[in-house]
py3Dmol code that shows the C-alpha trace and the ligand (Angstrom):
import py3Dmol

protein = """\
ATOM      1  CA  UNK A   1      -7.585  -9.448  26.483  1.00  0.00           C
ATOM      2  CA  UNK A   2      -7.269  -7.557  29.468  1.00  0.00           C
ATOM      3  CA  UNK A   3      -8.790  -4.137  29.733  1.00  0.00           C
ATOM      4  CA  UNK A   4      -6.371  -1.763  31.277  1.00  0.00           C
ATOM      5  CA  UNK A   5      -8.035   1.547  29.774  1.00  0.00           C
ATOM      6  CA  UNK A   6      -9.297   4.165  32.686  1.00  0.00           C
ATOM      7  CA  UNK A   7     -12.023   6.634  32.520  1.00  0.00           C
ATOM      8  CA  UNK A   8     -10.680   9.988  34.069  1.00  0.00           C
ATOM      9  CA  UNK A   9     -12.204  10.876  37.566  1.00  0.00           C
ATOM     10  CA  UNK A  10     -14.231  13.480  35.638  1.00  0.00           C
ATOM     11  CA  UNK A  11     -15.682  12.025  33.257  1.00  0.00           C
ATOM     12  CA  UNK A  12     -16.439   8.796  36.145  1.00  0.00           C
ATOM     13  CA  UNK A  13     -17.544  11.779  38.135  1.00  0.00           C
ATOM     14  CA  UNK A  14     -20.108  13.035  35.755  1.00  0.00           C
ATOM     15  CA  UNK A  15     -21.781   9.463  34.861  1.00  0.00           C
ATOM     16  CA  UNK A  16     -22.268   8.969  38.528  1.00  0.00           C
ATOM     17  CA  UNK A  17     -23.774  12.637  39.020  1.00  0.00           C
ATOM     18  CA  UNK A  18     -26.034  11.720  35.551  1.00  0.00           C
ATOM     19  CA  UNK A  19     -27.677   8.593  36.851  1.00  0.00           C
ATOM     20  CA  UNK A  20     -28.245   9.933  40.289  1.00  0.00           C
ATOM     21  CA  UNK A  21     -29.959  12.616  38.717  1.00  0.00           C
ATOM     22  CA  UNK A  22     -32.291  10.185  36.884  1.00  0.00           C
ATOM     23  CA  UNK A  23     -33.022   7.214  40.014  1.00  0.00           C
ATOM     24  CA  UNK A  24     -32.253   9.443  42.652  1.00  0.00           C
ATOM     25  CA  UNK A  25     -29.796   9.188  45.636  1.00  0.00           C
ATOM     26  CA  UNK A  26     -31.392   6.115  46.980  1.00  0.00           C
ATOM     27  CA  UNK A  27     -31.664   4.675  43.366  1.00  0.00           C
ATOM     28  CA  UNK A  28     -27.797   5.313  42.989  1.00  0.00           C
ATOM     29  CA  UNK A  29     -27.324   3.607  46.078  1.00  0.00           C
ATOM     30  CA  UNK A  30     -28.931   0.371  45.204  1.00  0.00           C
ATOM     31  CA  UNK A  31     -27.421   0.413  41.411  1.00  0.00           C
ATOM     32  CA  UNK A  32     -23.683   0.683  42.968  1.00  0.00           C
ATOM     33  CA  UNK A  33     -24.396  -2.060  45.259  1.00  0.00           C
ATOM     34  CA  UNK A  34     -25.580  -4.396  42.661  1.00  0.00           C
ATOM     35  CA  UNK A  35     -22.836  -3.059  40.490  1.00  0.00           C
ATOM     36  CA  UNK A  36     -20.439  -4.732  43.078  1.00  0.00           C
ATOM     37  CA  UNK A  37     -19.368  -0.865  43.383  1.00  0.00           C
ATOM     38  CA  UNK A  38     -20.491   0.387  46.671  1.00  0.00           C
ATOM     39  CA  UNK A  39     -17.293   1.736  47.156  1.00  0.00           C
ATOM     40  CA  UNK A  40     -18.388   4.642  45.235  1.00  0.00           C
ATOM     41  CA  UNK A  41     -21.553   5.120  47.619  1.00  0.00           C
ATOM     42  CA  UNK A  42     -21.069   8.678  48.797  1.00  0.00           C
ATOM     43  CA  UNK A  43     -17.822   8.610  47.684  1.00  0.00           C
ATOM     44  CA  UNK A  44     -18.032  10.026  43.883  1.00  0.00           C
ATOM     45  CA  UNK A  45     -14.499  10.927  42.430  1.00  0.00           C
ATOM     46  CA  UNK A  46     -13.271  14.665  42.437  1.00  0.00           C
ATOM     47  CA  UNK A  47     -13.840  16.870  39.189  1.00  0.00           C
ATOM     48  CA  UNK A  48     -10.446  16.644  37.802  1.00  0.00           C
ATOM     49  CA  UNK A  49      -8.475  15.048  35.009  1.00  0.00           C
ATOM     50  CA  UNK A  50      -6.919  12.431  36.522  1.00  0.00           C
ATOM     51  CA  UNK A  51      -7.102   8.774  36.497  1.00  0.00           C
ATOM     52  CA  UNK A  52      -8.265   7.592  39.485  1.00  0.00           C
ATOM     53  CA  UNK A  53      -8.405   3.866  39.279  1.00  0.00           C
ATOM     54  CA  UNK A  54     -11.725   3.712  37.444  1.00  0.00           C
ATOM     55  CA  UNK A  55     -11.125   0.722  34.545  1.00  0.00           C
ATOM     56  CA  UNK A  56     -13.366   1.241  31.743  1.00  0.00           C
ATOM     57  CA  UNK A  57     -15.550  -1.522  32.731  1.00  0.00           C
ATOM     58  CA  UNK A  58     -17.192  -0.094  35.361  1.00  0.00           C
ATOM     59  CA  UNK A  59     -19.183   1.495  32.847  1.00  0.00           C
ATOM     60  CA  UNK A  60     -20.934  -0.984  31.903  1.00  0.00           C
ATOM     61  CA  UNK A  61     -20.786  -2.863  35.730  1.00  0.00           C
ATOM     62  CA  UNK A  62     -22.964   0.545  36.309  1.00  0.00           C
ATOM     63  CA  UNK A  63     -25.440  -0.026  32.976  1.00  0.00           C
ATOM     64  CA  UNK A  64     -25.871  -3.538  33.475  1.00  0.00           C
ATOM     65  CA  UNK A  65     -26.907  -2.990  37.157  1.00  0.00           C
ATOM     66  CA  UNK A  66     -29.601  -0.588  36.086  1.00  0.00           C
ATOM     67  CA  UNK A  67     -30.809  -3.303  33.295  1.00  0.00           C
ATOM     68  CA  UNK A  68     -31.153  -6.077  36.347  1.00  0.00           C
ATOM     69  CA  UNK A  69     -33.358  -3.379  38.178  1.00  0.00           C
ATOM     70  CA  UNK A  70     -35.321  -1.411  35.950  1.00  0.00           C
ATOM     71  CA  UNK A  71     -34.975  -3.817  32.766  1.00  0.00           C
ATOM     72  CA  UNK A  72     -34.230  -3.306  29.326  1.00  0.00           C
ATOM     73  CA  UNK A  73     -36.704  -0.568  28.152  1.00  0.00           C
ATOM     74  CA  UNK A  74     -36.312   1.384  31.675  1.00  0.00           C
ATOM     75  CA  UNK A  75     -32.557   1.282  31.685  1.00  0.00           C
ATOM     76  CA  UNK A  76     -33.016   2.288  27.978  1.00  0.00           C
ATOM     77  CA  UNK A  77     -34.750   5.746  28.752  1.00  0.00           C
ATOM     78  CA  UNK A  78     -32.638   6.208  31.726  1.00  0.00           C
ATOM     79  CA  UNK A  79     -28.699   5.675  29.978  1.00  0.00           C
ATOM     80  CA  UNK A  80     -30.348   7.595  27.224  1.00  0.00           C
ATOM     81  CA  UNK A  81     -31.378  10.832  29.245  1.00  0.00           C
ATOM     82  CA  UNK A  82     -27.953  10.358  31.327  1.00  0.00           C
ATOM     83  CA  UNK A  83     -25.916  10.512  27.984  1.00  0.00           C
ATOM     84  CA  UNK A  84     -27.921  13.446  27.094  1.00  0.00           C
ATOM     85  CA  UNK A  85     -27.315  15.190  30.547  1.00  0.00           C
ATOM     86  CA  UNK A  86     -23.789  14.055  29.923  1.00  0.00           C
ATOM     87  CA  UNK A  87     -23.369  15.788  27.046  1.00  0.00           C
ATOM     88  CA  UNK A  88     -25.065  19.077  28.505  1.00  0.00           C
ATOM     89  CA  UNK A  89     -22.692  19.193  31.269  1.00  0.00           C
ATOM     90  CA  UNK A  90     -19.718  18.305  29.301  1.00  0.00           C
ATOM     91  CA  UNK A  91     -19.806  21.262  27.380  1.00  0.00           C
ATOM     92  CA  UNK A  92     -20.920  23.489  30.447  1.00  0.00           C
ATOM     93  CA  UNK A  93     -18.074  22.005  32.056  1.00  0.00           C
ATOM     94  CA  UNK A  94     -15.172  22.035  30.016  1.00  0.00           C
ATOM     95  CA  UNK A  95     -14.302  24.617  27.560  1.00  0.00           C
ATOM     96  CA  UNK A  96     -12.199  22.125  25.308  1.00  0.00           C
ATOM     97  CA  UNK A  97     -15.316  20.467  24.186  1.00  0.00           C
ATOM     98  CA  UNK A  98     -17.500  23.666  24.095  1.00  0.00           C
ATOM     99  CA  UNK A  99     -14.895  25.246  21.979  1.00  0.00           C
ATOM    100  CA  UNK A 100     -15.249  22.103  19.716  1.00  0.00           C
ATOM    101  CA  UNK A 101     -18.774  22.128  19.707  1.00  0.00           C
ATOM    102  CA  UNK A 102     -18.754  26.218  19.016  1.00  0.00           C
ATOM    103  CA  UNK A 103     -16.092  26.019  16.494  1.00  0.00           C
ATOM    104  CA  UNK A 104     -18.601  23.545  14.362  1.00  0.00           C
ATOM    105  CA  UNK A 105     -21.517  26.733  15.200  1.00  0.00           C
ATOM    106  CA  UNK A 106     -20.952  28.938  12.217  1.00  0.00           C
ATOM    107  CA  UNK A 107     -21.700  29.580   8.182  1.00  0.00           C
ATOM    108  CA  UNK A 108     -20.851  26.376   6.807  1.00  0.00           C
ATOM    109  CA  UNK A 109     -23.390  24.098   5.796  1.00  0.00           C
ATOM    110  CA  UNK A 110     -25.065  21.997   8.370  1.00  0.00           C
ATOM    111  CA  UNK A 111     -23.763  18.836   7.242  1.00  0.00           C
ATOM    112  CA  UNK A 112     -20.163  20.131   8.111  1.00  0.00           C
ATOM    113  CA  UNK A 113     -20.534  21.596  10.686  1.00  0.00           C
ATOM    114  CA  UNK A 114     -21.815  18.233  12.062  1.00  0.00           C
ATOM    115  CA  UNK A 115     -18.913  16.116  10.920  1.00  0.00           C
ATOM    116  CA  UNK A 116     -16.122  18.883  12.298  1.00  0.00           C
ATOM    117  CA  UNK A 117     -18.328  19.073  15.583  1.00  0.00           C
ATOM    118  CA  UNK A 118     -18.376  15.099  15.583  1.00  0.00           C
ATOM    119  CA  UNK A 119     -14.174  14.992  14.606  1.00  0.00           C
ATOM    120  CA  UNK A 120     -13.512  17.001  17.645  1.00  0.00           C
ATOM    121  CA  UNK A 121     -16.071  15.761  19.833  1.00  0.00           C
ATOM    122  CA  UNK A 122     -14.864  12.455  19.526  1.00  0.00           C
ATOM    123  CA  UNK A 123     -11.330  13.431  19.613  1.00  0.00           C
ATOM    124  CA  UNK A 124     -12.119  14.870  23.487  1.00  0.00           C
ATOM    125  CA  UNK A 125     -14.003  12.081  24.100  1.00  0.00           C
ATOM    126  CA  UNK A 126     -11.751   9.332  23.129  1.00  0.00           C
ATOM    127  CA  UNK A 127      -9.054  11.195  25.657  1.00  0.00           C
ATOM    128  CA  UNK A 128     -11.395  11.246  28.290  1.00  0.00           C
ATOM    129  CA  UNK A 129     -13.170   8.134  28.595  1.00  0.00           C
ATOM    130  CA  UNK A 130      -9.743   6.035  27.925  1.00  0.00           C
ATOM    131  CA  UNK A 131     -10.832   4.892  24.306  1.00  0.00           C
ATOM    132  CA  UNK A 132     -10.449   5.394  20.169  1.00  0.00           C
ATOM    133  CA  UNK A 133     -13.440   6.508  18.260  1.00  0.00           C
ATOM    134  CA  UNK A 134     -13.461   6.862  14.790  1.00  0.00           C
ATOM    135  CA  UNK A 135     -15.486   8.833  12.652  1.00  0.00           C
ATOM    136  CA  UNK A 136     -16.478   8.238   9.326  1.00  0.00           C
ATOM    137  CA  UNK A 137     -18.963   9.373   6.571  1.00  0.00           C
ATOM    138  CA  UNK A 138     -20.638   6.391   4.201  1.00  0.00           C
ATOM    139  CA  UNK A 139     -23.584   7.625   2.279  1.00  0.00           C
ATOM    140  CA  UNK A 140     -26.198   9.937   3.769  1.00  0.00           C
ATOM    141  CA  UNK A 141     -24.962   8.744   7.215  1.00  0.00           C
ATOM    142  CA  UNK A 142     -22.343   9.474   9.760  1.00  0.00           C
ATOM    143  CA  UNK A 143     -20.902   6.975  12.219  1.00  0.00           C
ATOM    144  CA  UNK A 144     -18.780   6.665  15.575  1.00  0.00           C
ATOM    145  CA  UNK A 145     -17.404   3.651  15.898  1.00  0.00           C
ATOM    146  CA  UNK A 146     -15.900   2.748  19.182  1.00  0.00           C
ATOM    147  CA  UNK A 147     -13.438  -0.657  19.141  1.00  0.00           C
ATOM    148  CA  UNK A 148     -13.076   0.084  23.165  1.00  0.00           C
ATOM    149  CA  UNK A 149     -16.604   0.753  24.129  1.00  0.00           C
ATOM    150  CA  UNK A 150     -16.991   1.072  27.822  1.00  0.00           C
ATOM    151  CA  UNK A 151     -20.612   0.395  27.740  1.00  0.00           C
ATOM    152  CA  UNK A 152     -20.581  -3.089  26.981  1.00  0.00           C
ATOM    153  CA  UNK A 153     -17.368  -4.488  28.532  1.00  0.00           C
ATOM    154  CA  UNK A 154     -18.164  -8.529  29.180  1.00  0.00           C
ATOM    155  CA  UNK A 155     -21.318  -8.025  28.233  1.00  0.00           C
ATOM    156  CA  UNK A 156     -23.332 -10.150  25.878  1.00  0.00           C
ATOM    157  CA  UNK A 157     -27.224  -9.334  24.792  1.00  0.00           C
ATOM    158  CA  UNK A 158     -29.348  -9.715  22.043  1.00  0.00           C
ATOM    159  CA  UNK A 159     -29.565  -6.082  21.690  1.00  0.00           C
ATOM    160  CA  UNK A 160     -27.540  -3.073  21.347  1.00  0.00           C
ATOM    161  CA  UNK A 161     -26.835  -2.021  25.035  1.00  0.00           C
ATOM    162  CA  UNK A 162     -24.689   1.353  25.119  1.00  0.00           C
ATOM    163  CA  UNK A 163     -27.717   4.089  24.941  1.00  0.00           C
ATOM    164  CA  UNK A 164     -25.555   6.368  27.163  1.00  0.00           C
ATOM    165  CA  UNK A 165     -23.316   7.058  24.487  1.00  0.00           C
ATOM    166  CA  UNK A 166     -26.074   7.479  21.360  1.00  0.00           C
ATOM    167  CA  UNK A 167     -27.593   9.978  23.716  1.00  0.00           C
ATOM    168  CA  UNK A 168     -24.436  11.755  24.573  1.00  0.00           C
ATOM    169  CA  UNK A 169     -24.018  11.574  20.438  1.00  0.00           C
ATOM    170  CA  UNK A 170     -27.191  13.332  19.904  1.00  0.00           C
ATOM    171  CA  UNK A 171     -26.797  15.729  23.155  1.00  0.00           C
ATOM    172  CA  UNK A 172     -24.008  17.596  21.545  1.00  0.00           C
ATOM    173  CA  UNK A 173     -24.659  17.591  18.196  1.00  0.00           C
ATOM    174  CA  UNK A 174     -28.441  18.947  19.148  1.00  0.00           C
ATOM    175  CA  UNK A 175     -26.599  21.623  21.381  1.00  0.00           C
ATOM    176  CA  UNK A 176     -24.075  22.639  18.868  1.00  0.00           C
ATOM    177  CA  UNK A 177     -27.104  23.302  16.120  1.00  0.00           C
ATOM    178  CA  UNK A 178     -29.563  24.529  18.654  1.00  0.00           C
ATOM    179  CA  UNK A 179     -32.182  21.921  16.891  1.00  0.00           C
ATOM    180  CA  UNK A 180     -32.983  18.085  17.788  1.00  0.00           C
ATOM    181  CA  UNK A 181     -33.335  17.369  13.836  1.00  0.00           C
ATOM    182  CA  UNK A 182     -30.712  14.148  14.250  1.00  0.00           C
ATOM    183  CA  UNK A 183     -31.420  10.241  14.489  1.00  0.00           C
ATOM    184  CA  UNK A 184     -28.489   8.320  16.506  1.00  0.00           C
ATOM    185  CA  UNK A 185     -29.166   4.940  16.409  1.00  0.00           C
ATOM    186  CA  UNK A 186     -26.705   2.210  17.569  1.00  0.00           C
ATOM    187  CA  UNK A 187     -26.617  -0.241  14.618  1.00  0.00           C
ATOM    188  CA  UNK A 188     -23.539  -2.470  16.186  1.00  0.00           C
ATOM    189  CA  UNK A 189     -22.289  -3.462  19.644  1.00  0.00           C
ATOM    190  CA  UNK A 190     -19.893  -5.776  21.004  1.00  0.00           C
ATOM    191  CA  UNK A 191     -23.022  -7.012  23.305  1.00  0.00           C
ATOM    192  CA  UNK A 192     -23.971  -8.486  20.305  1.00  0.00           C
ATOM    193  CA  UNK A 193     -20.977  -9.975  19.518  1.00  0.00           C
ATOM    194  CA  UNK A 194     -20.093  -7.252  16.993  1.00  0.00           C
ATOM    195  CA  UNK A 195     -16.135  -6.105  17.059  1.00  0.00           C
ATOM    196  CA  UNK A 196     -17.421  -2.640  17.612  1.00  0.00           C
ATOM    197  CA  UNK A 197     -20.262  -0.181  18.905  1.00  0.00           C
ATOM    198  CA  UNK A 198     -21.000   1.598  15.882  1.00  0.00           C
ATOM    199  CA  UNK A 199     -23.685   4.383  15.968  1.00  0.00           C
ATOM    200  CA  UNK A 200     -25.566   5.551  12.634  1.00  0.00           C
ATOM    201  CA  UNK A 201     -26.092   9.935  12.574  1.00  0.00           C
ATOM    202  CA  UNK A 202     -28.878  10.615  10.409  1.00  0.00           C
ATOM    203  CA  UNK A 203     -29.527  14.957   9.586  1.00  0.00           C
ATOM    204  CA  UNK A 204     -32.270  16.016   8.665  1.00  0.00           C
ATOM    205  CA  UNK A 205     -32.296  19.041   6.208  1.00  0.00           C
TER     206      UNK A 205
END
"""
ligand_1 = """\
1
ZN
Zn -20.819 -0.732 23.558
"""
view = py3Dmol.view(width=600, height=400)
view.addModel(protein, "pdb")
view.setStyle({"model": 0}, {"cartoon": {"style": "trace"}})
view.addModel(ligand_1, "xyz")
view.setStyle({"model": 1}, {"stick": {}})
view.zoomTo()
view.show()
């Protein structure tokens, strides 16, 4: 199948900015390179909503570059602490998602006010990064489950891979309650072979 989905110069923008921030400019420099995307050396898009050319798979061009440099348990802190960051500026950023975040910040109980922040969250999301995530409740757990993950595009591992987005999971839901009381683990990826990413939301309390 060919993958025709585009990330929005923004949200492009804003990974780039996020894993410079972790490896540093020269860092960046080197994972573009060996992301065959030193095109984007210097040259990060602008901070608007449009598509710029950026297909979804550059994504995960960018995340398995940083695996080939820093291997599997660096690249896991890093894409971890850049979803997090991603998350923070997100909702600095953008008042559509800090409105859905606040709207979740109020007297219900904690459990919904996580699944309305993770509805519209992942509503936002799914328009910005080109993709459809779905979010469900089964048992004590919530999940968001991505068919079109762009972590992982032509990617195969024995592992889950896409850390960016479990830490941009936990980012917002930690900002929105003001606590970091919340597991996100990702229990399915299409690394694996699995038809989707699928990420398990524990609360605590
Ligand atoms: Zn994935």
């Amino acid at each position: 199948m060919v993958e025709e989905r585009e990330l929005v110069n923004r949200a492009f923008r804003v990974i780039l900015l996020g894993i410079e921030e972790v490896v540093g400019k020269n860092g960046m420099s080197a994972v573009l390179r060996t992301a065959n995307l030193a095109q984007y050396i210097d040259n990060y898009p602008p901070s608007n909503t449009e598509r710029g050319g950026h297909p979804l798979h550059y994504m995960s061009d960018i995340n398995r570059a940083l695996y080939e440099i820093y291997g599997m348990r660096g690249a896991r802190a890093i894409l971890y602490r850049v979803g997090r960051g991603r998350a923070k500026k997100a909702i600095e950023e953008n008042a559509t998602f800090a409105n859905a975040v606040k709207m979740a910040v109020s007297l219900l109980p904690r459990r919904m006010k996580v699944k309305l922040a993770l509805e519209r969250i992942s509503r936002e999301y799914s328009q910005q990064m080109g993709t459809d995530v779905r979010v469900f409740e089964e048992g004590e757990f919530f999940f968001w489950e991505d068919a079109h993950c762009p972590g992982c595009i032509g990617w195969s591992s024995e592992t889950a891979v896409c850390h960016t987005t479990a830490g941009f999971i936990f980012g917002v839901l930690a900002w929105g309650a003001d606590d970091e009381d919340f597991k996100v683990q990702e229990v399915l990826c299409r690394a694996k072979g699995d038809a989707v990413c699928r990420y398990q939301i524990a609360i605590h309390a």
